[in-house]
N, C-alpha and C positions, 0 to 999 in steps of 0.2 A: 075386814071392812069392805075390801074388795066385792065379796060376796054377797054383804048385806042392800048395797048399791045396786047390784044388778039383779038380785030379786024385786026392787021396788021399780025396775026400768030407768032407773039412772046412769048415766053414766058414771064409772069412778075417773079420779084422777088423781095426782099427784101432784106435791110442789117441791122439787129438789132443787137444795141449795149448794155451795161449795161443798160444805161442811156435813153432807150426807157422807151413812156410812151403811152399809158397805160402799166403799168408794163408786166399784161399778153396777151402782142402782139405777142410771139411766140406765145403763146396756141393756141391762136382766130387763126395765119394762120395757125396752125398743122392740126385744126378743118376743114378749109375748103382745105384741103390737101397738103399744102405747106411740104415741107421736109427740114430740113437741110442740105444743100450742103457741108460746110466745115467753115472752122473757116480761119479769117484774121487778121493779126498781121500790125497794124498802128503805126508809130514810126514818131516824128515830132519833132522840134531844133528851137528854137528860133533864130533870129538872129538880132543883134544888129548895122544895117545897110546895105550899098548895098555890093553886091560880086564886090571885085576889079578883075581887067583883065581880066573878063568878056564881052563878047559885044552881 
């Protein structure tokens, strides 16, 4: 994926969470020069069927 991105002049990225695995997946991309851009805060609600008056 990496690849297909910088063929098109994009840059790639990443979004690691706790629960990344190989554990040391930040390290590996710091190594081949990835940066930390900033941190995201994900918030999510179960819901216990469809939204009424909704269309």
């Amino acid at each position: 994926m990496e690849r297909l991105y910088l063929d098109h002049g994009l840059p790639p990225s990443f979004q690691i969470s706790p629960a990344a695995h190989p554990l040391e997946l930040d390290h590996v991309l710091a190594e081949r020069g990835y940066e930390l851009s900033g941190a995201t805060t994900i918030a999510g609600v179960t819901t216990f069927g469809p939204l009424r008056g909704k269309s």
